[in-house]
VOGU-3710 file (C-alpha; in Angstrom, 3 decimals, decimal comma):
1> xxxxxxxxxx> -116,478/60,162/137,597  -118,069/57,691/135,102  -120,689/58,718/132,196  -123,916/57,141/133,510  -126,338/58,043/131,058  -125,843/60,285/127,271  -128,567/61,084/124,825  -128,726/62,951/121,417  -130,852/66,274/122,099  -130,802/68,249/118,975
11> xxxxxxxxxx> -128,377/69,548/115,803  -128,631/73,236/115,586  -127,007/75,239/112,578  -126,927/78,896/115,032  -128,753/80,708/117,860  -130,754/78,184/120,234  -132,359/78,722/123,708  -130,801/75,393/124,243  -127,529/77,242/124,752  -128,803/79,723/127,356
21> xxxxxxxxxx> -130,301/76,842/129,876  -127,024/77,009/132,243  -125,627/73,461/130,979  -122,045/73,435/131,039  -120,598/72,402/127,243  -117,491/70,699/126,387  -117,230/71,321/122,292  -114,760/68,416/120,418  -113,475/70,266/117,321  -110,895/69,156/115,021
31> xxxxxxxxxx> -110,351/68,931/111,287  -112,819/66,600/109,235  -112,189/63,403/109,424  -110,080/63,205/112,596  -112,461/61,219/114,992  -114,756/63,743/116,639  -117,675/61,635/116,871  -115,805/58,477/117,846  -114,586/60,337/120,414  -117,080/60,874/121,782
41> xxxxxxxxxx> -118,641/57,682/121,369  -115,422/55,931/123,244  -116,381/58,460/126,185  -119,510/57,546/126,178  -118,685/53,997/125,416  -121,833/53,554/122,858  -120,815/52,524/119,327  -123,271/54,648/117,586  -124,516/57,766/119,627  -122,793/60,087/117,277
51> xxxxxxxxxx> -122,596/59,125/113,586  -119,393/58,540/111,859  -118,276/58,190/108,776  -115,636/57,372/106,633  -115,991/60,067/104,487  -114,870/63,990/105,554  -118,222/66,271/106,148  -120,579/63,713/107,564  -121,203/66,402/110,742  -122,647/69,374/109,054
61> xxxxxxxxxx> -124,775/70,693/112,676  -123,855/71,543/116,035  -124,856/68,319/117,421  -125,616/68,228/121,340  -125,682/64,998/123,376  -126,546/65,377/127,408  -124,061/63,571/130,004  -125,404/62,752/133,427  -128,034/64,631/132,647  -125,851/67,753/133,496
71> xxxxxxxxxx> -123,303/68,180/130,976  -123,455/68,761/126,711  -121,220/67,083/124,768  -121,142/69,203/121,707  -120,137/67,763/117,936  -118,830/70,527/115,706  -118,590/70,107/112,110  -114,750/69,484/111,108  -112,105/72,536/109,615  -110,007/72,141/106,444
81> xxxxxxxxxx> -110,546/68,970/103,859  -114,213/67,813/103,439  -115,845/66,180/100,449  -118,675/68,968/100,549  -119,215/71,781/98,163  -117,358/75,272/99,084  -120,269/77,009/99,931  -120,806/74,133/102,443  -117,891/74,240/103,784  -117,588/77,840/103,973
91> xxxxxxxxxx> -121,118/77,470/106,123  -119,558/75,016/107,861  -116,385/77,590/109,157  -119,021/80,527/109,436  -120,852/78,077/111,908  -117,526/77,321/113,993  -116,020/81,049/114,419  -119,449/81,804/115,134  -120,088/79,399/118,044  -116,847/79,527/119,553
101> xxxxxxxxxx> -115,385/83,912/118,779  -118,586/85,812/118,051  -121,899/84,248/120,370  -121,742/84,584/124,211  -121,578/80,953/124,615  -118,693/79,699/126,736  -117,667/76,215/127,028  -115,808/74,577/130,360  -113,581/72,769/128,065  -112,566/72,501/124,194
111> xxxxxxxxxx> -111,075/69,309/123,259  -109,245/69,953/120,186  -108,820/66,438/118,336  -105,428/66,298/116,022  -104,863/62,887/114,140  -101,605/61,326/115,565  -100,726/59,989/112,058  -100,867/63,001/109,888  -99,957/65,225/112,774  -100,635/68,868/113,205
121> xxxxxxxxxx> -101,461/70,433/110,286  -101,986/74,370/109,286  -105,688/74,445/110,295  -105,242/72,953/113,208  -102,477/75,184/114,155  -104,758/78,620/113,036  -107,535/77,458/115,614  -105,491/76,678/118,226  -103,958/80,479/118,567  -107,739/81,309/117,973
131> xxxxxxxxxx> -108,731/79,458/120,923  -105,875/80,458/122,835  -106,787/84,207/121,755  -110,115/83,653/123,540  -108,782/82,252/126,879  -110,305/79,159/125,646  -109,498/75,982/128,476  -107,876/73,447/125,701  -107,113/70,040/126,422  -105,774/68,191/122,768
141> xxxxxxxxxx> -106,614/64,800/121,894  -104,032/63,440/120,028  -106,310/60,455/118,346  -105,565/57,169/116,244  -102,059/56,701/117,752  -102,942/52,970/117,659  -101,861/53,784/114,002  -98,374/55,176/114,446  -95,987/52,667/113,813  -94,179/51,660/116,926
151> xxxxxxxxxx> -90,391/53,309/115,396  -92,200/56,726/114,543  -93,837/56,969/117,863  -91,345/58,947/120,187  -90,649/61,264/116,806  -94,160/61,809/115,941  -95,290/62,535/119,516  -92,298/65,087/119,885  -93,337/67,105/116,827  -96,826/67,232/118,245
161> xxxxxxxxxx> -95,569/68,452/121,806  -93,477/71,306/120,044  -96,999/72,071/118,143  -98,934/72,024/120,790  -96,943/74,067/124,060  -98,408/74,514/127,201  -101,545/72,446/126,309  -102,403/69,132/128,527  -101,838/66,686/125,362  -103,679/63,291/125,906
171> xxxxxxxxxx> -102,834/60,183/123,320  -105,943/58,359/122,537  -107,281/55,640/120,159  -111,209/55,770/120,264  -110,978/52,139/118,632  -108,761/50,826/121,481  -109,867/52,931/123,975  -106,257/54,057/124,763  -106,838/57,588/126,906  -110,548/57,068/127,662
181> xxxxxxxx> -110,154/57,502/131,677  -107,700/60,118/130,993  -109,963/62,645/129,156  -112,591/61,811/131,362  -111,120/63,008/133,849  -110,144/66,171/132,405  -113,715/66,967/131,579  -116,207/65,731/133,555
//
């Protein structure tokens, strides 16, 4: 299956009715900084459909893009090291746990996003057993590995696989589009 068409609908900070209209959502979480939005904008295969940044904290809303016209695409705001206040980024973790542990909203897949260079890290490892808690279906991006120098490869990838279990693990590079088909696949 190919993405035909995506749009931006809305950020929302909580509750929406947008939620409850029978869409199916796949939600990208990861820690700031770690791709999310470029991601998503390899899947989609537009540049700028949801913003990046260079600098940790740039999504701060539960931003939903429709796929196909049947299918959300939902942008979480990133866990652990952000260059926004603590209250922020408390709001910020308040919003996740929220969306994914205390609404009724269920997703057909989470794609949790870990950065192939710096590896798994304590955050990431917390909401994975959340998300496994919560009979969450988690597929785990494994993004940037265009970055891992070739000798570190096979060493860094094994650490990750030990992190990770049972969890389909895709290696992906949202710059060279390295794992594109793969997780498209998995979630469309």
């Amino acid at each position: 299956m190919k993405i035909k068409s995506a749009k931006f609908i809305k950020g929302v900070l909580g509750s929406d009715d947008i939620f409850d209209n029978g869409i199916p959502q796949v939600a990208f979480i990861g820690r700031s900084n770690v791709g999310k939005s470029s991601v998503i904008n390899s899947l989609v295969n537009k540049n700028n459909l949801a913003k990046t940044s260079s600098s940790p904290g740039r999504t701060q809303e539960i931003n939903l893009f429709l796929i196909n016209k049947s299918l959300y695409f939902v942008d979480l705001p990133g866990y652990g090291y952000a260059k926004v206040p603590n209250k922020l980024k408390n709001s910020l973790r308040a919003m996740l746990n929220w969306y994914f542990f205390v609404s009724d909203y269920e997703q057909k897949k989470v794609v949790l996003i870990i950065d192939a260079v710096v590896g798994p890290t304590k955050d990431d490892l917390d909401i994975l057993r959340s998300l496994e808690d919560y009979k969450k279906d988690i597929i785990v991006v494994v993004n940037k590995i265009d970055k891992i120098k070739k000798t570190k490869y096979e060493e860094q990838f094994k650490k990750i696989k030990d992190f990770i279990g049972v969890h389909r693990i895709i290696p992906f590079s949202a710059k060279k589009k390295i794992g594109v088909k793969e997780l498209l696949e998995e979630i469309l």
